[in-house]
N, C-alpha and C positions, 0 to 999 in steps of 0.2 A: 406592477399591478394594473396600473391603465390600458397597456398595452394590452393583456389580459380583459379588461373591459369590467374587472372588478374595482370594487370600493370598501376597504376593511371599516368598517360601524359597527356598533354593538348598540343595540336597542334601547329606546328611552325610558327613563322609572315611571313608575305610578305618578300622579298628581300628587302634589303635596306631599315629596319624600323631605327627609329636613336634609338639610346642611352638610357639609363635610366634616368629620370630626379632627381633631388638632393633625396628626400624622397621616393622615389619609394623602396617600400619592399616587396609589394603584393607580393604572391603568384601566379602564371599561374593560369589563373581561363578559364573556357569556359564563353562564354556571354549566358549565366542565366541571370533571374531576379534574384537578389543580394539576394531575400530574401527566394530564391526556394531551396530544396534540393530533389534529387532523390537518389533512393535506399533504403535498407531495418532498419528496429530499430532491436536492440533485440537478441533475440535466448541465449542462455545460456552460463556461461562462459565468456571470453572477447572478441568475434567477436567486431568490432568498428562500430559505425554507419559510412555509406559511402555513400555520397554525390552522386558526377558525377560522373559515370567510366566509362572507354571505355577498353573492353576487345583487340583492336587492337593499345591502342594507346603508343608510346615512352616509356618507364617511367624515370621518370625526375631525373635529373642525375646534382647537381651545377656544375660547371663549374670547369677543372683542377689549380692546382697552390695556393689550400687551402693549409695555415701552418699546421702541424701535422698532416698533411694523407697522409705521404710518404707510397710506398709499394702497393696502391688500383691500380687496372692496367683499368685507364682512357679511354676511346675514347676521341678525338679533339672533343672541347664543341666551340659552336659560342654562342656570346648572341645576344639575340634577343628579340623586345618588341610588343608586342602584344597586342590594347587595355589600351596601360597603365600598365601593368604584362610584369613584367622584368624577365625572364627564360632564358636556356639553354637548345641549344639542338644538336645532333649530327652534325657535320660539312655535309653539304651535303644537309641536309634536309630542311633547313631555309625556301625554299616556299611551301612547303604543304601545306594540308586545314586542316582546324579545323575539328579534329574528331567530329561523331555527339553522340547524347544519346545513349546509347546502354543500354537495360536491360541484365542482368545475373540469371542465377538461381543460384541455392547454391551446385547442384551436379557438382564440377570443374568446371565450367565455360562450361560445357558442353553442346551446342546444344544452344547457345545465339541465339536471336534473335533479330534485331533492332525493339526497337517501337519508337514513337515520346511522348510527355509530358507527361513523367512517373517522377512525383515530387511530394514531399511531403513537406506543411507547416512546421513551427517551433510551431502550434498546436500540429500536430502530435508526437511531444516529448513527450507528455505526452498522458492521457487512455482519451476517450472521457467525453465533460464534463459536460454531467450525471453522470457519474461516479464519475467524479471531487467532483462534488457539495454533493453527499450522501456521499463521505468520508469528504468533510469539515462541512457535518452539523452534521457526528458523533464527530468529533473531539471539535465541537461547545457543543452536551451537553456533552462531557465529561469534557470539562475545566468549564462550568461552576458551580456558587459558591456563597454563600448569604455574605453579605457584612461582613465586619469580628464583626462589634460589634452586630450582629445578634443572640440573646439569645439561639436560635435554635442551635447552634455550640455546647454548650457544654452538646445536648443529645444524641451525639455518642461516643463512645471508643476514646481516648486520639491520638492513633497511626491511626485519620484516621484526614484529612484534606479535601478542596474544596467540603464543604460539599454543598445540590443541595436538596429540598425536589420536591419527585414525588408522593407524592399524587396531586390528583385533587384542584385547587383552592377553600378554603372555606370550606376543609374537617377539623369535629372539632374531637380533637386528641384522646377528650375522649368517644365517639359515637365508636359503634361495626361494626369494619373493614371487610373484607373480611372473615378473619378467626375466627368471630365472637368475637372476644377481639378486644379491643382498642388497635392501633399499629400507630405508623408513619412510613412514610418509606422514604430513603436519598439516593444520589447519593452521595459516597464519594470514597478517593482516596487514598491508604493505605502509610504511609512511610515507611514500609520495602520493598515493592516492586514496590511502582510506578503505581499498577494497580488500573483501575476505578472496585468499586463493588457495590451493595446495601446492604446497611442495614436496616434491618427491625426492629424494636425496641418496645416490649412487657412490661409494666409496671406493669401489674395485673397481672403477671402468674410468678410465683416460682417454675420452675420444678428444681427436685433435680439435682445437677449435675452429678451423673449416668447416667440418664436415658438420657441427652443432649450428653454426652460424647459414648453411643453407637448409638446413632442418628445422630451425628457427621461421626462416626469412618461407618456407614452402609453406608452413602451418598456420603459422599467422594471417597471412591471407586466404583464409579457407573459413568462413563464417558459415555455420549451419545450423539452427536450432537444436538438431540434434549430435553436434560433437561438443565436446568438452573444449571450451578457447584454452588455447595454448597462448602464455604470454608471450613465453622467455624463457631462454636459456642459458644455464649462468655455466662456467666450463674455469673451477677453482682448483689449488692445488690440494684444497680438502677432500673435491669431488667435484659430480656433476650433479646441477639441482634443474628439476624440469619447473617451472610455475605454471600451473591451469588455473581455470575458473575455479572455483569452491560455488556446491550448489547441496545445500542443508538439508542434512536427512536423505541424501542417496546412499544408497546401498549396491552390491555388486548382485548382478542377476543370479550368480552362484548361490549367494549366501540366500535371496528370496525363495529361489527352487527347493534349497536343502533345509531350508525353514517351514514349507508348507508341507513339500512332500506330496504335493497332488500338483495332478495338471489345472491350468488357466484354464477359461473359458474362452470361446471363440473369438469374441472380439476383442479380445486381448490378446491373442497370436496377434489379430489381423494388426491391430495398431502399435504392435511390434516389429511383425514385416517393415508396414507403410515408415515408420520413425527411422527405423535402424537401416530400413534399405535408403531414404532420401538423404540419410547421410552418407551413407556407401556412393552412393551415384555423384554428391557432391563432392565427394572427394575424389573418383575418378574421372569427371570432367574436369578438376584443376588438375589432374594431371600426376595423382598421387595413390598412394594403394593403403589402405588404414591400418592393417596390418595387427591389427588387433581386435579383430571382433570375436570375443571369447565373452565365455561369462566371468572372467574374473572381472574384465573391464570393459563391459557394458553395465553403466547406474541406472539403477531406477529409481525416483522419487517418490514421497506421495504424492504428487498429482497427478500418474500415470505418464510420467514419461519417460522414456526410455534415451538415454545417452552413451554416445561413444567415447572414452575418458581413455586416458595414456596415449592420444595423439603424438607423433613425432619420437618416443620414446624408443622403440626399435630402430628408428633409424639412424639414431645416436647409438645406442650403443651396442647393436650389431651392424657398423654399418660395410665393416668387411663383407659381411654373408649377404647382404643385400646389393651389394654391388657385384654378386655373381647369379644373379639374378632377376630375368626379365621381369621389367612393370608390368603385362600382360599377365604372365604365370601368376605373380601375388593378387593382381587385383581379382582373379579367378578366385583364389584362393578365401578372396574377402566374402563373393557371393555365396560359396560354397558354404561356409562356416555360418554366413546368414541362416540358410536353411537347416544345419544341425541345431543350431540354438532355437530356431523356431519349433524344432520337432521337438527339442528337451522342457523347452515351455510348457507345451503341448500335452505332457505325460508325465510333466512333474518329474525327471533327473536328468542330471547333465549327461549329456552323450555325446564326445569326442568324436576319436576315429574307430571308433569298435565298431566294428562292420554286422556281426551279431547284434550289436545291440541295434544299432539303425534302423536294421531291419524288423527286431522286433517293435520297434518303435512306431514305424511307419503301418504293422498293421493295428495297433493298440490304434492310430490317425484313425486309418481308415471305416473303425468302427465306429468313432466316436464323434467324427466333425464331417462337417459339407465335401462335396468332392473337389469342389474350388479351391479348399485350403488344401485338401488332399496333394490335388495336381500340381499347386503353386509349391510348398514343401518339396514333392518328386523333382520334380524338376531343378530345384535349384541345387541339391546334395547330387544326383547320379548325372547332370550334364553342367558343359558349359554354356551359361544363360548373358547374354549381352544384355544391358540397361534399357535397351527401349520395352525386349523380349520380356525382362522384370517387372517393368512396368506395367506391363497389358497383364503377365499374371494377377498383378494386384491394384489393377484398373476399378472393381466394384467396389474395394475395401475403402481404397482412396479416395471415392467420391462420401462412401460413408465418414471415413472419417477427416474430409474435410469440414464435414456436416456439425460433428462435434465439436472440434475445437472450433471451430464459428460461434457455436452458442454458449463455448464455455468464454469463450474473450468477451462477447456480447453480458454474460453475467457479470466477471469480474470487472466489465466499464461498468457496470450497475453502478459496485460497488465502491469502485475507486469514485464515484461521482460523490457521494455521499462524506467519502475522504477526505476530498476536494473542499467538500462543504466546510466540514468537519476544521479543516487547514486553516480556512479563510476566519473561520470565528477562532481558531486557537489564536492565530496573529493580533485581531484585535485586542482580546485579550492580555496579550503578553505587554502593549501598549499601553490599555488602562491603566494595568497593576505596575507599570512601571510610573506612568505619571501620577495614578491619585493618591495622594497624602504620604507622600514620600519625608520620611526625618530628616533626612540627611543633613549635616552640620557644615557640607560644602559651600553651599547653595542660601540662598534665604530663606531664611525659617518658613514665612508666608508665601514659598513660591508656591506648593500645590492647594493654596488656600485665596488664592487671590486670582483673579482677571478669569480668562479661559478657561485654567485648570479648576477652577473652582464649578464651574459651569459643567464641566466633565465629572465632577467628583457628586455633584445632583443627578447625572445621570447614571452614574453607576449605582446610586439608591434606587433610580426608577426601576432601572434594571432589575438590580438584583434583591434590594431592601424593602421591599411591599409591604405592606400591613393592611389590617382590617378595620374598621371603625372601633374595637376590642383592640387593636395594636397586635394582633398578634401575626405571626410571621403569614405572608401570604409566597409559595412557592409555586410557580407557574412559569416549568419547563419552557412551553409554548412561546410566551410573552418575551424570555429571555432570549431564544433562538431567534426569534422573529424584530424582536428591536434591534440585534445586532448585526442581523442581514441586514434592516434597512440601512445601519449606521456604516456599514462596509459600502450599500452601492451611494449611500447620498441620497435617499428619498427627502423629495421635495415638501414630504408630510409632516405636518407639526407637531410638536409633542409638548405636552405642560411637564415643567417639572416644578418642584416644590421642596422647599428649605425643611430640615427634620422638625422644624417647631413648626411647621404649615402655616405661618405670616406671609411668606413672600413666595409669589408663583412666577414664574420665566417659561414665555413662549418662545418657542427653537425649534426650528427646523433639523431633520436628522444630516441633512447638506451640513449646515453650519457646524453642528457636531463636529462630521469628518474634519471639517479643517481644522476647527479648534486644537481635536486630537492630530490631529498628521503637524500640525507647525508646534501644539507643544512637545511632542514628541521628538520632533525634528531640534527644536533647541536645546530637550536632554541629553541627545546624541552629540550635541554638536559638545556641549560640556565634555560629557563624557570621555569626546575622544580626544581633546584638551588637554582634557589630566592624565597627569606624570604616571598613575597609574592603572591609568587605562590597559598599557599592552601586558601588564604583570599580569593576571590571569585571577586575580583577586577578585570579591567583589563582594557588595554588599546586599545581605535579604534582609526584608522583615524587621531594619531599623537596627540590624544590627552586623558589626563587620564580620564577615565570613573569615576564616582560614581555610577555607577546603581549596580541591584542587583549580587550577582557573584552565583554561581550552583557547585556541583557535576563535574568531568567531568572527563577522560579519556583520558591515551593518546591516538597515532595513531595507 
């Protein structure tokens, strides 16, 4: 906030407000709606989310005659009540007005201007919730899982669990898949690392494990945004299993086409060119032919984008046929099939090799989009088009749509900033609740009630436990965001806290706080990991012994 060149104050009472009432511990607050915050989220590093601020107003200073802050050279503090908000303020000024809103910019404070209801929800904590909702329904198929005595569990590798089949309902296992063998395919979730992938699972095909093992070792080294990562390749006497990325809520471009039944719009061709060709081109600059740009296996997501999935799969397990066959001819082959899928996009059905249809295809284009996409299309289906030739077709797309996903990245750091934020107050949190007024029969009864923690356990009244000169609850979003930024960065700004029968008051700096919390916290841990059953996965909530499951975990 200094840096900034502000000062958080909140304006002095009337003359001759009376006294504090027994419970009174609020914090000076402006008269807001209790549930409004204004100011900014976010930004990078540890800026604090900031409520109200008034670039002209006091800043709040407890009151002289606190124990152990001999030495701070004080101005004469009056108390004064305002509203029910028990504060201090310079001798002198007790009837001022209540400062009003003032917005700030972020360049020093400089060139403020006053506006009036500039506030922000405790929505606004988090990314809008669109957003919301598409990362809880990725998170939705990634946990999901067939019930455990489900015979299907044990047609994958050992080291994969929460297994999920994604073929189509009713697809029968032994009927020719996509890749023209009989295959199932799983959403599962590895134990060595945690991560969601697919597996795809071959039972009539025996390739040698050479030929898997340089199919592996080509793919693997091929990183493109738009192909599907290929892990691994496991080469068993059950079968062959491929493992890729898993990436929630893709669908095959097929299944999109035969579900709308109409053509895309222009710039959805285009930013399907641009995707599906910079993966094409990435893959024949390392030296490889993708060999699969169909609509079975190219995904699309909801956030428009378009994926090349079943990498390495033909090569494995037709890898005879392909070893009678120039790298040149297939990677032909790849650009070629670019441009059929771009025209099927285009007119809404899939269109192969029907040469009839192609062609009715390409005049249904010609009437209907630019003659750029027109030309760009022609060209790629009726000649051989080299990679640089591809790229000057789709030179104006790419510049547009590098344009887009610039400002959709630029959005989502919006939002991940706000995450960020969001992270830093859950961690505190999670420290509080484990230090204040803990029962536990381990430990001394009076540990969370004495020294430090005691001092922590006032502050989480200031925080959270408000009251009014009525006693009645006082809830104030704002105050609670804003005390526990400053409690994460250390602000050097003092705070009065107050015992629940309002006899004894303790000036603390939110610095002193942090350590209080980070060294009691730090001595819980250290018990913790102490005891015999700590690594059991056991643990206790809420004062009383859990039996649910225990996990993995990590210190702070």
């Amino acid at each position: 906030f200094k840096a900034l060149g502000l000062a958080i104050g909140w304006g002095p009472a009337p003359a001759g407000a009376r006294g504090p009432s027994p419970r009174v511990r609020a914090r000076p607050t402006p008269a807001d709606a209790a549930m409004s915050m204004s100011g900014h989220i976010g930004g990078a590093g540890t800026a604090p989310f900031v409520p109200t601020v008034s670039a002209n107003a006091a800043e709040f200073v407890p009151g002289a005659g606190g124990g152990g802050m001999g030495g701070l050279a004080e101005p004469e503090m009056v108390q004064v009540v305002q509203d029910g908000m028990m504060y201090f303020v310079p001798e002198g000024e007790e009837g001022g007005s209540a400062p009003g809103i003032e917005a700030f910019d972020w360049t020093f404070g400089q060139g403020a201007v006053p506006v009036t209801g500039v506030y922000s929800t405790v929505a606004d904590l988090s990314g809008p919730p669109r957003l919301q909702e598409y990362y809880r329904t990725r998170t939705m198929e990634t946990l999901a899982q067939l019930d455990p005595n489900d015979p299907r569990l044990k047609e994958v590798p050992q080291e994969f669990h929460s297994i999920w089949p994604l073929d189509a309902e009713g697809t029968d296992d032994r009927a020719a898949g996509s890749f023209g063998h009989p295959s199932s395919v799983y959403k599962v979730i590895s134990s060595n690392d945690g991560r969601a992938y697919v597996c795809r699972r071959f039972d009539t095909v025996r390739p040698p494990a050479k030929v898997a093992a340089v199919a592996q070792q080509s793919w693997t080294n091929i990183r493109h945004a738009s192909i599907v990562a290929l892990k691994e390749i496991q080469v068993k006497p059950s079968g062959v299993f491929f493992i890729h990325a898993f990436h929630p809520g893709a669908r095959s471009l097929k299944g999109r086409i035969e579900a709308t039944r109409q053509g895309a719009q222009e710039n959805m061709v285009w930013s399907f060119l641009c995707q599906v060709g910079a993966a094409i081109r990435a893959a024949h600059l390392a030296g490889a032919a993708v060999r699969c740009v169909d609509a079975n296996h190219i995904l699309v997501t909801p956030d428009a984008r378009f994926r090349v999935g079943g990498t390495g799969v033909y090569d494995v397990i037709e890898f005879e046929a392909a070893s009678r066959k120039a790298l040149a001819d297939m990677q032909a082959v790849d650009i070629a099939s670019l441009g059929k899928l771009a025209l099927s996009l285009a007119v809404g059905a899939v269109i192969v090799d029907d040469v009839p249809a192609i062609r009715q295809g390409i005049e249904i284009l010609r009437h209907n989009f630019s003659q750029s996409l027109c030309r760009c299309i022609e060209a790629l289906i009726s000649r051989p088009v080299s990679l640089s030739e591809m790229a000057t077709l789709m030179s104006e797309a790419l510049v547009s749509e590098v344009g887009v996903w610039q400002s959709a990245a630029d959005a989502l750091g919006d939002n991940l900033s706000r995450e960020f934020e969001n992270g830093r107050v859950v961690r505190l949190l999670m420290k509080l609740g484990a230090v204040n007024e803990r029962p536990d029969s381990d430990v001394d009864v009076a540990w969370s009630e004495s020294g430090d923690r005691y001092i922590l356990k006032l502050f989480r009244d200031y925080v959270f436990h408000q009251v009014d000169e009525n006693s009645r609850p006082v809830v104030d979003f704002g105050h609670m965001v804003n005390s526990l930024n400053k409690l994460d960065v250390g602000e050097t700004e003092q705070v009065l806290l107050s015992t629940r029968d309002g006899r004894h008051v303790i000036v603390v700096t939110f610095a002193d706080l942090k350590r209080k919390l980070e060294g009691a916290f730090a001595d819980l841990y250290r018990t913790s990991a102490a005891s015999p059953s700590h690594a059991g996965g056991g643990g206790q909530g809420g004062g009383y012994r859990g039996a649910g499951r225990g996990g993995r975990g990590r210190g702070p």
